[in-house]
Biopython code that builds the backbone (N, CA, C, O; Angstrom):
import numpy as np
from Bio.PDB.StructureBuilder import StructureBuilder

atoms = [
    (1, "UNK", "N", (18.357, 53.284, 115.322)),
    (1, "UNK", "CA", (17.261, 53.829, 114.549)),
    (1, "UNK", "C", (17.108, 53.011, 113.277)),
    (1, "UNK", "O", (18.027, 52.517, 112.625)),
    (2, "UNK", "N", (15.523, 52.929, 112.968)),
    (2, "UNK", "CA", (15.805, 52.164, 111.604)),
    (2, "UNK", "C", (14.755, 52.965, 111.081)),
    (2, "UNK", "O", (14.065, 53.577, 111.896)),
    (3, "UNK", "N", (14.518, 53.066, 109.916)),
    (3, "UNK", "CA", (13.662, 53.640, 109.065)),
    (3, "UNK", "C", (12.250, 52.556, 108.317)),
    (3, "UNK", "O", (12.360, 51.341, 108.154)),
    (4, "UNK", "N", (10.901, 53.448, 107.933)),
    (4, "UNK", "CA", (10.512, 52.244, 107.489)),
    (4, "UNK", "C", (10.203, 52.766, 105.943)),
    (4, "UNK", "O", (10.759, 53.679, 105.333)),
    (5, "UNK", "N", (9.134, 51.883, 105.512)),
    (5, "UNK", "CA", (8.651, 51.969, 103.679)),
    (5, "UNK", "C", (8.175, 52.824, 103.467)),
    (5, "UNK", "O", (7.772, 53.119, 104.592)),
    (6, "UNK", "N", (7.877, 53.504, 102.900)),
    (6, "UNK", "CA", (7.013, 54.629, 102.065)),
    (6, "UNK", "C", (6.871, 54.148, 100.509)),
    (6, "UNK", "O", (7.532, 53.534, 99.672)),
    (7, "UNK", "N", (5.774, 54.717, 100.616)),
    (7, "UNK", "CA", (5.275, 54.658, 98.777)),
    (7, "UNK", "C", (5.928, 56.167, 98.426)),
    (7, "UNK", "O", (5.925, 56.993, 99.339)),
    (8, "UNK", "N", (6.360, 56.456, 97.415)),
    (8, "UNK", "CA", (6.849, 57.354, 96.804)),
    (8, "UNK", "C", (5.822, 57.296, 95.186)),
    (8, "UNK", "O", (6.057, 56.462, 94.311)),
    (9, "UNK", "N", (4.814, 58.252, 95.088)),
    (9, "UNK", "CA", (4.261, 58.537, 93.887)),
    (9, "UNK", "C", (4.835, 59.097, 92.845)),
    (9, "UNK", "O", (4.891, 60.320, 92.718)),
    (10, "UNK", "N", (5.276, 58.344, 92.074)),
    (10, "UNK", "CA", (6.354, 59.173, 90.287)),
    (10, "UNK", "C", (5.390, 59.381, 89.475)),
    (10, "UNK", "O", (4.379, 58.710, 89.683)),
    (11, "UNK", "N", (5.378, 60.031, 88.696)),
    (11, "UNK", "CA", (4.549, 60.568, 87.376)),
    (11, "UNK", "C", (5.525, 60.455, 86.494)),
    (11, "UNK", "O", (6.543, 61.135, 86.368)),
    (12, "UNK", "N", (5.089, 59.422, 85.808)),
    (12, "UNK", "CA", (6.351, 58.605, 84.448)),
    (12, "UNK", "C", (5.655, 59.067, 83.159)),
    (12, "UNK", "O", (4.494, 59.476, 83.183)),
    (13, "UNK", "N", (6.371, 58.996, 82.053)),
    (13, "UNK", "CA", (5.752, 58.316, 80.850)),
    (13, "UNK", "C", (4.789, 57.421, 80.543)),
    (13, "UNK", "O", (4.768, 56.633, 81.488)),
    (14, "UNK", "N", (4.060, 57.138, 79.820)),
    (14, "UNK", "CA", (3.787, 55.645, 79.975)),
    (14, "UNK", "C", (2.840, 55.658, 78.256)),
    (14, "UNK", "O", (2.008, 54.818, 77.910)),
    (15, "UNK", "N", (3.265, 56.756, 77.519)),
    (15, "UNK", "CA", (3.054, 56.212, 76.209)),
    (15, "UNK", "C", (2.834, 57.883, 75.240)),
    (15, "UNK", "O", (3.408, 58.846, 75.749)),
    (16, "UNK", "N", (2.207, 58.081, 74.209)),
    (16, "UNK", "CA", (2.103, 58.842, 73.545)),
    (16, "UNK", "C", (1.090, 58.565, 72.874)),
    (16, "UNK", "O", (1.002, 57.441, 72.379)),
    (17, "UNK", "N", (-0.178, 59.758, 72.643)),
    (17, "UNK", "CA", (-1.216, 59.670, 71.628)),
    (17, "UNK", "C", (-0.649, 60.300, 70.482)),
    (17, "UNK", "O", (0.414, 60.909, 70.364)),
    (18, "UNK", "N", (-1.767, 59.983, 69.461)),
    (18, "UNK", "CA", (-2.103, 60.109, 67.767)),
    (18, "UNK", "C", (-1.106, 61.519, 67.627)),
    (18, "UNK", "O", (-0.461, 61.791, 66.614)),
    (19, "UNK", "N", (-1.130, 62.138, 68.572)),
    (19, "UNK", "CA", (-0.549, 63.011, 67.685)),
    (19, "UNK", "C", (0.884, 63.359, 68.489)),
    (19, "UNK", "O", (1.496, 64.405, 68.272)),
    (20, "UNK", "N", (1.241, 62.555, 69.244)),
    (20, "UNK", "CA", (2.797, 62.385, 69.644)),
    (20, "UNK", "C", (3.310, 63.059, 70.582)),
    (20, "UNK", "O", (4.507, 63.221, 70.820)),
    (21, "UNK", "N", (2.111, 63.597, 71.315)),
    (21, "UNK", "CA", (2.501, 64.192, 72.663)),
    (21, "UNK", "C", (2.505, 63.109, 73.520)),
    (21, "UNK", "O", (1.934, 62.046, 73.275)),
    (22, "UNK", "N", (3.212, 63.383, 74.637)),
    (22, "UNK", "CA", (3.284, 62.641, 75.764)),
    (22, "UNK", "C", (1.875, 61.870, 76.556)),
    (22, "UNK", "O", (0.809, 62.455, 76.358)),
    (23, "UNK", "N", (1.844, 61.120, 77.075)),
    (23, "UNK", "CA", (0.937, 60.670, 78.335)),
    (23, "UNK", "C", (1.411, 60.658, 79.441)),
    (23, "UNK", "O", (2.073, 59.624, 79.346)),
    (24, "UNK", "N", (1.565, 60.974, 80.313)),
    (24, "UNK", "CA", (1.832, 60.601, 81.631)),
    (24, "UNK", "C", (0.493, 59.963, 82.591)),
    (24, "UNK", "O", (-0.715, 60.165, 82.715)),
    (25, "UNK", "N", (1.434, 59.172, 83.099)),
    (25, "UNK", "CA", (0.394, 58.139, 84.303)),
    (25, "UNK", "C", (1.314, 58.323, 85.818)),
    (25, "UNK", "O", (2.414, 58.874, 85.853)),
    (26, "UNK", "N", (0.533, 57.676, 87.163)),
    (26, "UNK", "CA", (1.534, 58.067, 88.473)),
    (26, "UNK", "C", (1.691, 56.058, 88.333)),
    (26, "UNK", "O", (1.003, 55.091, 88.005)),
    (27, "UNK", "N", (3.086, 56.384, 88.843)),
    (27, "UNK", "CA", (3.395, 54.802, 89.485)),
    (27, "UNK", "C", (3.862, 55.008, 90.880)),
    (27, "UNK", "O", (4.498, 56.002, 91.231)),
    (28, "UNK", "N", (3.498, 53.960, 91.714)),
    (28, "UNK", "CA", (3.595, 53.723, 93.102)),
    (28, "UNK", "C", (5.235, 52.872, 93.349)),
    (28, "UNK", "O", (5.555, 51.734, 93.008)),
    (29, "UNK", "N", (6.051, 53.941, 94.068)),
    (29, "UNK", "CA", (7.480, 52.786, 93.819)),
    (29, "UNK", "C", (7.408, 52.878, 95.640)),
    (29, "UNK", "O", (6.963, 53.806, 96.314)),
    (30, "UNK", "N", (8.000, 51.600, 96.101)),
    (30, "UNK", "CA", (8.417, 51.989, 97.063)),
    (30, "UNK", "C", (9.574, 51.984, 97.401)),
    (30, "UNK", "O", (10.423, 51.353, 96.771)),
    (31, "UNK", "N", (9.909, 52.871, 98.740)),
    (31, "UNK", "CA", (11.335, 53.089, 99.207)),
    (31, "UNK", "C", (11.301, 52.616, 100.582)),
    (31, "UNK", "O", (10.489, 52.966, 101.438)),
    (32, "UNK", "N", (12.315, 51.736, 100.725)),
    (32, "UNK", "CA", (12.815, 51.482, 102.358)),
    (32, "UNK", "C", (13.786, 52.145, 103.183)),
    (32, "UNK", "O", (14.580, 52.986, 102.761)),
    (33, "UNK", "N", (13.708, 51.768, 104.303)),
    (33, "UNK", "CA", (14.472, 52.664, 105.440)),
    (33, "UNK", "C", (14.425, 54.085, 105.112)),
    (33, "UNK", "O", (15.486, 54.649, 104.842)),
    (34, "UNK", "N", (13.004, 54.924, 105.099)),
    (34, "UNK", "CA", (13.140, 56.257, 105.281)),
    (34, "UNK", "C", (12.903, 56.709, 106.644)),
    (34, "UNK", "O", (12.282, 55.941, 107.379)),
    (35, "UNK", "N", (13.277, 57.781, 107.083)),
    (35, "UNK", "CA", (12.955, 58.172, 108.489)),
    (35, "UNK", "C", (11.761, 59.370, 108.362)),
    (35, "UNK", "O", (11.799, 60.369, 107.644)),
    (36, "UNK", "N", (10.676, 58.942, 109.304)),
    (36, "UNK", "CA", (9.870, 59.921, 109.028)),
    (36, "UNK", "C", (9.531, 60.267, 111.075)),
    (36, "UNK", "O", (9.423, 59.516, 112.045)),
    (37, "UNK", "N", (9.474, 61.800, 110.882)),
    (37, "UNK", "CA", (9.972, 62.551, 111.378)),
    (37, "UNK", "C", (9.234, 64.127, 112.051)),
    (37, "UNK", "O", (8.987, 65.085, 111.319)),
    (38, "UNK", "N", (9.077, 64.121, 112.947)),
    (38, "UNK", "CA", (8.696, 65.526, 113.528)),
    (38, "UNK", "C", (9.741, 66.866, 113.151)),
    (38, "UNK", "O", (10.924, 66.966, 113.476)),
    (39, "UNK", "N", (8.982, 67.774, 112.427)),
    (39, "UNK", "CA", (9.676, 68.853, 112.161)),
    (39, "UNK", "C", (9.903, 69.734, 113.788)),
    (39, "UNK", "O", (9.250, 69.676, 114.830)),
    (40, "UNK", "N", (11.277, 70.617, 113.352)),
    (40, "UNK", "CA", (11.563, 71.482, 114.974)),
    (40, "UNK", "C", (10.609, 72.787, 114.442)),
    (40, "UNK", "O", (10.003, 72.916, 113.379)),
    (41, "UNK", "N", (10.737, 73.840, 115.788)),
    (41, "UNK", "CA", (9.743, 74.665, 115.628)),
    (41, "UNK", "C", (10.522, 75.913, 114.682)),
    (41, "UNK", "O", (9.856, 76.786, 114.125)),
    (42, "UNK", "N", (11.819, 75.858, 114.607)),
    (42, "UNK", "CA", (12.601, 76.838, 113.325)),
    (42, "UNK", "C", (12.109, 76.121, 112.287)),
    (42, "UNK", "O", (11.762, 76.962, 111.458)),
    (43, "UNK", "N", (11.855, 74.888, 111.812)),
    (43, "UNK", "CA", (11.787, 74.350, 110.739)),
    (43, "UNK", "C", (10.433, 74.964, 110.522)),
    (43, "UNK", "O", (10.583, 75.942, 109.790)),
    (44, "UNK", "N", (9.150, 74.794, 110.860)),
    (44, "UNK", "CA", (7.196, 75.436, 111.039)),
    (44, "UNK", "C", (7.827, 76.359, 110.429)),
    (44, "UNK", "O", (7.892, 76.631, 109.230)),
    (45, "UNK", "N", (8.497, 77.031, 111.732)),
    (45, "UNK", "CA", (8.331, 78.878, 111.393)),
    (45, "UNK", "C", (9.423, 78.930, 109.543)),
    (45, "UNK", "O", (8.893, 79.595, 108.653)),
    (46, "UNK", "N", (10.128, 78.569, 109.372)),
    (46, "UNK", "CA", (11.004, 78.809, 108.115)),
    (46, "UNK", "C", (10.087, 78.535, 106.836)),
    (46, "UNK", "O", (10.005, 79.377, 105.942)),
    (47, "UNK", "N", (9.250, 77.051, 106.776)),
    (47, "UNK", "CA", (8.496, 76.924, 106.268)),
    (47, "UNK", "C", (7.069, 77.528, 105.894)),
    (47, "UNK", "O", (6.396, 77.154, 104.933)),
    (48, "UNK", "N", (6.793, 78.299, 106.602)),
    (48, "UNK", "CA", (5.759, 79.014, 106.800)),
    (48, "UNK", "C", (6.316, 80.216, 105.855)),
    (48, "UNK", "O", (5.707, 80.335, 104.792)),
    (49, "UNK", "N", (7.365, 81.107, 106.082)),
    (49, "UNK", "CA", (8.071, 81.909, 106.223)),
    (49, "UNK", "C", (8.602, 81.817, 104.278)),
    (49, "UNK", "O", (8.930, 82.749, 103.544)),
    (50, "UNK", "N", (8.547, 81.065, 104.119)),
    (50, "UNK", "CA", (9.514, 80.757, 102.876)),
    (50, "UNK", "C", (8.041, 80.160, 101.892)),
    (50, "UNK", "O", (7.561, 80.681, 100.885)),
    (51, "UNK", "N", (7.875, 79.692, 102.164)),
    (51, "UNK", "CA", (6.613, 78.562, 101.399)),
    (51, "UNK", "C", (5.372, 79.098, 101.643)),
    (51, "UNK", "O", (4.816, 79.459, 100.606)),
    (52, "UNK", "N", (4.665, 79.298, 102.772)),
    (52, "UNK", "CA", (3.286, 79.678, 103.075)),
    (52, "UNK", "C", (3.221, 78.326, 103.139)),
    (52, "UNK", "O", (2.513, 78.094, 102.160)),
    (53, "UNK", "N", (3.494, 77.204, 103.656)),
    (53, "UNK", "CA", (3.308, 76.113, 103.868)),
    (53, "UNK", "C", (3.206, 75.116, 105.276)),
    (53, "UNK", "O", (3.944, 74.250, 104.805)),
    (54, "UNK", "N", (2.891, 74.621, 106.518)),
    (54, "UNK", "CA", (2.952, 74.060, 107.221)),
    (54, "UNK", "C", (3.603, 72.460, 107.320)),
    (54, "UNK", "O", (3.063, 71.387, 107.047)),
    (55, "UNK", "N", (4.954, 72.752, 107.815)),
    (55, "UNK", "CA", (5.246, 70.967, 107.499)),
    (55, "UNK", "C", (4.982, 70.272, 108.691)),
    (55, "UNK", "O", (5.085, 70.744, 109.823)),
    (56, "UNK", "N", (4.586, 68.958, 108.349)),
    (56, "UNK", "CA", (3.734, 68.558, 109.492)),
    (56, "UNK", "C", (4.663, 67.087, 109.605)),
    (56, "UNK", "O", (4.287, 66.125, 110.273)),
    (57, "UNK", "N", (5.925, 67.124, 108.827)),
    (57, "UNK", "CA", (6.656, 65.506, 108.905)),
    (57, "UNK", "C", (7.868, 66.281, 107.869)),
    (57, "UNK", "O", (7.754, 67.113, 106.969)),
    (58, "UNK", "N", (9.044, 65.584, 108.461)),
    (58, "UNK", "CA", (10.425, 65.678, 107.613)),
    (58, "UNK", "C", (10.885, 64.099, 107.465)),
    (58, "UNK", "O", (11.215, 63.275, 108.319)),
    (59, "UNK", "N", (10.779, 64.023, 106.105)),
    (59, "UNK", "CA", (11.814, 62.388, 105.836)),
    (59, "UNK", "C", (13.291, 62.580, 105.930)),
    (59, "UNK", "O", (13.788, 63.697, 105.780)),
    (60, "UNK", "N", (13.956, 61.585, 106.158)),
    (60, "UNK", "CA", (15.155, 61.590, 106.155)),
    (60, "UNK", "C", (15.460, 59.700, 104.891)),
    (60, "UNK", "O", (15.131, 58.516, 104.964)),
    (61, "UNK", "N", (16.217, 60.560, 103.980)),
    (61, "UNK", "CA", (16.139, 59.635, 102.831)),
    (61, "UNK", "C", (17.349, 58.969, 103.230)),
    (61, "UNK", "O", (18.333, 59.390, 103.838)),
    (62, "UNK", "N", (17.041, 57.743, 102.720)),
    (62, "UNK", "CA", (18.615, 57.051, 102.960)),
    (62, "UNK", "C", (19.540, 57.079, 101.486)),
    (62, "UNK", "O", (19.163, 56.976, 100.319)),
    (63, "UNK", "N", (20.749, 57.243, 102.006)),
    (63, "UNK", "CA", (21.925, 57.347, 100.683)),
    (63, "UNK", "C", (21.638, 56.176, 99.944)),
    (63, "UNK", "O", (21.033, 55.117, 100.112)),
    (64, "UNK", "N", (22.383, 56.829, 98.941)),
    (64, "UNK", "CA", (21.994, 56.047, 97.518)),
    (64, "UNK", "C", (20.680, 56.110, 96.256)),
    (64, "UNK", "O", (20.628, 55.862, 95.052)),
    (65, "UNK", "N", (19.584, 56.649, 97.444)),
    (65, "UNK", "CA", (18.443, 56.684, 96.827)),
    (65, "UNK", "C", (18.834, 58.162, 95.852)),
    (65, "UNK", "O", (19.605, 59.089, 96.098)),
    (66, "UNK", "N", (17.750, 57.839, 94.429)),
    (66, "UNK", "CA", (18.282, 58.220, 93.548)),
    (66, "UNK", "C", (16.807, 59.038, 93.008)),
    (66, "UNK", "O", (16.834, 59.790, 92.034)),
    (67, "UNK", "N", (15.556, 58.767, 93.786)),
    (67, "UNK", "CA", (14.074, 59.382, 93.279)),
    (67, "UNK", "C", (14.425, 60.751, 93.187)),
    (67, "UNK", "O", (15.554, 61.110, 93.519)),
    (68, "UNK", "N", (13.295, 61.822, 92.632)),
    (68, "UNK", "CA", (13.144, 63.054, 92.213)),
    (68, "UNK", "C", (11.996, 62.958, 93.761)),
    (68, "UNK", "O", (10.959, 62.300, 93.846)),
    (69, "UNK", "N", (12.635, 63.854, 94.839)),
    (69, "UNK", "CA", (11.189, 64.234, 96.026)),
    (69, "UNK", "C", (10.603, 65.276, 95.924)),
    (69, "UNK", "O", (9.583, 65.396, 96.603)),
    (70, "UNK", "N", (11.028, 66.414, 95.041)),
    (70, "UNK", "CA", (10.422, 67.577, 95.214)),
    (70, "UNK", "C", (9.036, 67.662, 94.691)),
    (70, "UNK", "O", (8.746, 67.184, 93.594)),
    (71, "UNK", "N", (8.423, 68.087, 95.232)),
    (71, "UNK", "CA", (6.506, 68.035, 95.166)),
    (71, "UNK", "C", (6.207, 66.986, 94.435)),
    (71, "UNK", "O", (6.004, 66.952, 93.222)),
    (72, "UNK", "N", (6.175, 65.822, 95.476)),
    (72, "UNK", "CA", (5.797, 64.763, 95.158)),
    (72, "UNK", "C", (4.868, 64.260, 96.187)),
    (72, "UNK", "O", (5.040, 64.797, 97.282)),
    (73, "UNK", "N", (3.757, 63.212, 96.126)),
    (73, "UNK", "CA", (2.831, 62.661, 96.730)),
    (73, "UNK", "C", (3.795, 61.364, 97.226)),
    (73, "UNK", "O", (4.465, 60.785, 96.370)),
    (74, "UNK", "N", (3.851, 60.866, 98.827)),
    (74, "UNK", "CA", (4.374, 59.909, 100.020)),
    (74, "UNK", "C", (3.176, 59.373, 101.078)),
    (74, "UNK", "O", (2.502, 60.120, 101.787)),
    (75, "UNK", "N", (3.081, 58.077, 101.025)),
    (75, "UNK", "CA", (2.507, 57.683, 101.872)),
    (75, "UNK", "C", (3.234, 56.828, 102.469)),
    (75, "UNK", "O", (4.376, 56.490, 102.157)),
    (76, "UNK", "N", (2.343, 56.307, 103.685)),
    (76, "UNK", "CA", (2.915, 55.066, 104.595)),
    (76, "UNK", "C", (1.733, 54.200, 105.441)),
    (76, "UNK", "O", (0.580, 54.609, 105.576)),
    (77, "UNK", "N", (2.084, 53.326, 105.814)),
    (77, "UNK", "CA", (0.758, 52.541, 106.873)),
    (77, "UNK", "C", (1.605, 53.112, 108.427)),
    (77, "UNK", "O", (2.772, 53.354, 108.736)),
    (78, "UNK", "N", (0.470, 53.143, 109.018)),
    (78, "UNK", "CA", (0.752, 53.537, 110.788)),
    (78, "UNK", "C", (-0.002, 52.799, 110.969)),
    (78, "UNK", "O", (-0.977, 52.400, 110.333)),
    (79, "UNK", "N", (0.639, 52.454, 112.340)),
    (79, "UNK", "CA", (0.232, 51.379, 113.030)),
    (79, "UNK", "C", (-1.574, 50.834, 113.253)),
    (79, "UNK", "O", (-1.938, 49.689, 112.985)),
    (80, "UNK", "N", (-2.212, 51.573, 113.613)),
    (80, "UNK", "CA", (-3.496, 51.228, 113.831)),
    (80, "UNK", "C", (-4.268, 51.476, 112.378)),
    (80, "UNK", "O", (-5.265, 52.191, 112.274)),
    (81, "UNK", "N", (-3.570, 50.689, 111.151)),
    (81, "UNK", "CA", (-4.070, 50.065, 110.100)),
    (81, "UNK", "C", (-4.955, 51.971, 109.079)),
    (81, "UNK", "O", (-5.839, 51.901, 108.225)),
    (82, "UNK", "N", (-4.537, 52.859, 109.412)),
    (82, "UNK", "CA", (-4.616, 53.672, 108.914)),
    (82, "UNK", "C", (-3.570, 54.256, 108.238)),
    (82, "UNK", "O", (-2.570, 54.329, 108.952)),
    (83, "UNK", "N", (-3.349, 54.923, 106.573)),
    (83, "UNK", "CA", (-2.552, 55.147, 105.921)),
    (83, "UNK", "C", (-2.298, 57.051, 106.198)),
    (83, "UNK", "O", (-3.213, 57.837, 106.443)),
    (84, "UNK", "N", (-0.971, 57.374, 106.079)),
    (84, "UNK", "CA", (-0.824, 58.980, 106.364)),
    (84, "UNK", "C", (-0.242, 59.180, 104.489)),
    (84, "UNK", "O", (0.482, 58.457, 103.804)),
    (85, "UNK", "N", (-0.919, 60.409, 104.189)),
    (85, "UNK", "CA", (-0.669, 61.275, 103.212)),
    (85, "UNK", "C", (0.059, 62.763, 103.000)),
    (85, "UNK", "O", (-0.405, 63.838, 103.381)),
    (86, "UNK", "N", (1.163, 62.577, 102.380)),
    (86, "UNK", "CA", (1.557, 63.502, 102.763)),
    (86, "UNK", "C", (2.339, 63.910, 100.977)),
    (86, "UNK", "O", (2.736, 63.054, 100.186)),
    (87, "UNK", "N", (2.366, 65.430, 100.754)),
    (87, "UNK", "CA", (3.399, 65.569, 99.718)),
    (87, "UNK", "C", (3.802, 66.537, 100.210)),
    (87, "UNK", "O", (3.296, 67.338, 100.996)),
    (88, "UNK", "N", (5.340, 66.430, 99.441)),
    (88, "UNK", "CA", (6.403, 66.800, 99.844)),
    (88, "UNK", "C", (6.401, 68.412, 99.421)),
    (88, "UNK", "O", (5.431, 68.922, 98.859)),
    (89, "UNK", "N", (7.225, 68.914, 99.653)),
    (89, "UNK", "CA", (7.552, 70.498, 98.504)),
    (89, "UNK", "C", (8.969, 71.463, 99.449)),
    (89, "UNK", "O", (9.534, 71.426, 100.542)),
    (90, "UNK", "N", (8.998, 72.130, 98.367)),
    (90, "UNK", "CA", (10.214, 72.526, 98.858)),
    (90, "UNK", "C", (11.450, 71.740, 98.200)),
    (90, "UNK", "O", (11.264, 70.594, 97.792)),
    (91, "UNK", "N", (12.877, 72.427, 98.081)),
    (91, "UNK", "CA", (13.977, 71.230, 97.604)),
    (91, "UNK", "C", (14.557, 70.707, 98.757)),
    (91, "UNK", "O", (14.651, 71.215, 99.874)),
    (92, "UNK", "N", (14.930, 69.641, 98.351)),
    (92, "UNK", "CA", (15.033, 68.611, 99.321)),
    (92, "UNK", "C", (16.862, 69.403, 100.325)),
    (92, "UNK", "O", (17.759, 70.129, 99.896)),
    (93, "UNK", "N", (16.674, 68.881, 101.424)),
    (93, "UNK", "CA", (17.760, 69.215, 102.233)),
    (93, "UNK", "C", (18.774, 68.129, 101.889)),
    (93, "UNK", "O", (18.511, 66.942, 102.082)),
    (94, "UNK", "N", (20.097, 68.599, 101.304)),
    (94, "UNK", "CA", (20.685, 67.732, 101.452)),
    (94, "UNK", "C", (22.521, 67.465, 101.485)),
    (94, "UNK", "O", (23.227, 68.283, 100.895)),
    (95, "UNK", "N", (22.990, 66.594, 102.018)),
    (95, "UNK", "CA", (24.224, 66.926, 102.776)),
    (95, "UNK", "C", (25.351, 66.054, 101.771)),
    (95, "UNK", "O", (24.793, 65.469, 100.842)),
    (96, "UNK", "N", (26.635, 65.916, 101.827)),
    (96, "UNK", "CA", (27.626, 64.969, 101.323)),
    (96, "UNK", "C", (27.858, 63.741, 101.954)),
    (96, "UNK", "O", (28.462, 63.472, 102.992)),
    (97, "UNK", "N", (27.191, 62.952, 101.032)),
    (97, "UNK", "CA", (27.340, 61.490, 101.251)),
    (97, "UNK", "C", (27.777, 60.964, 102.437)),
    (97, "UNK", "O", (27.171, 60.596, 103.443)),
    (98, "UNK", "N", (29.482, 61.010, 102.000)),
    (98, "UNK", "CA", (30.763, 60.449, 102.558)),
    (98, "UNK", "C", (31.161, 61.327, 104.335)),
    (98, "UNK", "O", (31.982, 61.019, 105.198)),
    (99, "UNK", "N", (29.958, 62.673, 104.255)),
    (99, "UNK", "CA", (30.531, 63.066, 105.443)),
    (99, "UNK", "C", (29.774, 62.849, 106.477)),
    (99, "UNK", "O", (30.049, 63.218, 107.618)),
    (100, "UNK", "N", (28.549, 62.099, 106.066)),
    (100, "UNK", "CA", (27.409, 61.695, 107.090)),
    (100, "UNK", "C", (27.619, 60.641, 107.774)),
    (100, "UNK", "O", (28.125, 59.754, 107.086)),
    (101, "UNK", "N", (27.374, 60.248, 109.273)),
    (101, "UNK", "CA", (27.878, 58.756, 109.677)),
    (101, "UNK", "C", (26.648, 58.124, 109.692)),
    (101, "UNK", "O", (26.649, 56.905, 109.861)),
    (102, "UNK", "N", (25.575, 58.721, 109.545)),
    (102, "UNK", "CA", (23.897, 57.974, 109.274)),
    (102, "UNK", "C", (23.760, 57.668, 107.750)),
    (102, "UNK", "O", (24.121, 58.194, 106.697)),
    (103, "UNK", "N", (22.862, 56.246, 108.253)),
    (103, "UNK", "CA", (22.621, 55.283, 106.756)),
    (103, "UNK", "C", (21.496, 56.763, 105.813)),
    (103, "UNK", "O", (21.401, 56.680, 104.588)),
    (104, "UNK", "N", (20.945, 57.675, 106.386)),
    (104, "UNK", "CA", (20.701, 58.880, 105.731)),
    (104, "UNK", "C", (21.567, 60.430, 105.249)),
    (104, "UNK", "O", (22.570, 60.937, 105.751)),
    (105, "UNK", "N", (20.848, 60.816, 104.272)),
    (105, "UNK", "CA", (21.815, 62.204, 103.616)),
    (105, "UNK", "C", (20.854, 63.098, 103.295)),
    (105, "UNK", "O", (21.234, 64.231, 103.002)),
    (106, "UNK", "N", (19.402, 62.793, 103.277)),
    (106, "UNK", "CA", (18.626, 64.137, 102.813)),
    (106, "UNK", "C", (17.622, 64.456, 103.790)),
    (106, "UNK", "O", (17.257, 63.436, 104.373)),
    (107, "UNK", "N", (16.933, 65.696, 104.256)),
    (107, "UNK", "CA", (15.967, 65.634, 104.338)),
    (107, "UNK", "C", (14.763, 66.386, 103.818)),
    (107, "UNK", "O", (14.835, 67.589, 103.566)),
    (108, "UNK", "N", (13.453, 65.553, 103.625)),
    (108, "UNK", "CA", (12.518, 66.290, 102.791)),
    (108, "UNK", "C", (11.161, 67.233, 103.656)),
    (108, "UNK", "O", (10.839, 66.819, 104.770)),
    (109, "UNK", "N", (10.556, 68.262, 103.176)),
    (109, "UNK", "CA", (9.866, 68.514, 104.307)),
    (109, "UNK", "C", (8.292, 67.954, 103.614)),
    (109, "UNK", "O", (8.063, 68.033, 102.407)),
    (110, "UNK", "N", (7.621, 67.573, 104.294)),
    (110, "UNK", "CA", (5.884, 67.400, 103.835)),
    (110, "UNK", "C", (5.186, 67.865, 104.338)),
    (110, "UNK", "O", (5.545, 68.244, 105.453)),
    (111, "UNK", "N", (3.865, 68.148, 103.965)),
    (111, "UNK", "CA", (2.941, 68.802, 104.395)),
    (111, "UNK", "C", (1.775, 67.633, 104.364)),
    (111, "UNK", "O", (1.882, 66.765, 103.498)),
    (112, "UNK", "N", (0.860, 67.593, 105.121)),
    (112, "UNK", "CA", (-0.565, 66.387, 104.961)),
    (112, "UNK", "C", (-1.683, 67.101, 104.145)),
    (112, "UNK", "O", (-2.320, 68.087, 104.518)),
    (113, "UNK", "N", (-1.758, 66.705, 103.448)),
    (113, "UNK", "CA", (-3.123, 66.591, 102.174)),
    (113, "UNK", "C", (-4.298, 65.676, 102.408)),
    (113, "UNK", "O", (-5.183, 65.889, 101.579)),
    (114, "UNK", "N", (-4.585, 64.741, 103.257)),
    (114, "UNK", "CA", (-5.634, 63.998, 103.242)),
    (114, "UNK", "C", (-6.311, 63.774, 105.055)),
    (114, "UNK", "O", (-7.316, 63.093, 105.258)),
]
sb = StructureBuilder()
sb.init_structure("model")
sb.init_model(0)
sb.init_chain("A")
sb.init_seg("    ")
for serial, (resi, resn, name, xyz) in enumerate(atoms, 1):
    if name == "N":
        sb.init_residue(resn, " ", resi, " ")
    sb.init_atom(name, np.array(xyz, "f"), 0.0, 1.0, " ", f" {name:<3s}", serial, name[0])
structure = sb.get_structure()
């Protein structure tokens, strides 16, 4: 199995007006080897159940990665040159490092927005 890129959308800093509040802007980072993923039908129903939400894709993050996923905006290119949209929600699933034998440790659930 290998995983592929995703854009991961952050909402950073990126300066302060006149009167010293914050600005925030989104930056586009990307991440490699994520696994993206068909949710099972306990996962729908839990999500539904818990969220009022439909997940329509689960990532599987690879260790080490260090981003903030919770309700965050993810995209990717698929194959026939069309991009999928998806943000995330919910806290992320996630396991101990050292006890996983996959180059992954989390998984996130998404829902499609576009």
């Amino acid at each position: 199995m290998k995983g592929i890129t995703v854009i991961l959308t952050e909402t950073v800093q990126t300066g302060t007006d006149a009167f010293g509040a914050p600005i925030f802007g989104e930056v586009d980072t990307p991440v490699k080897n994520v696994l993206v993923g068909e949710p099972s039908t306990d996962d729908v129903t839990n999500s539904l159940s818990l969220y009022g939400k439909k997940i329509t894709f689960m990532l599987g993050i690879p260790k080490g990665d260090t981003h903030i996923w919770k309700d965050k905006k993810v995209r990717w290119n698929l194959p026939n040159g069309q991009t999928m949209k998806v943000k995330t929600f919910g806290f992320p699933i996630t396991g101990i490092e050292a006890n996983i034998p996959t180059p992954w440790h989390m998984k996130v659930r998404c829902e499609a927005y576009e």
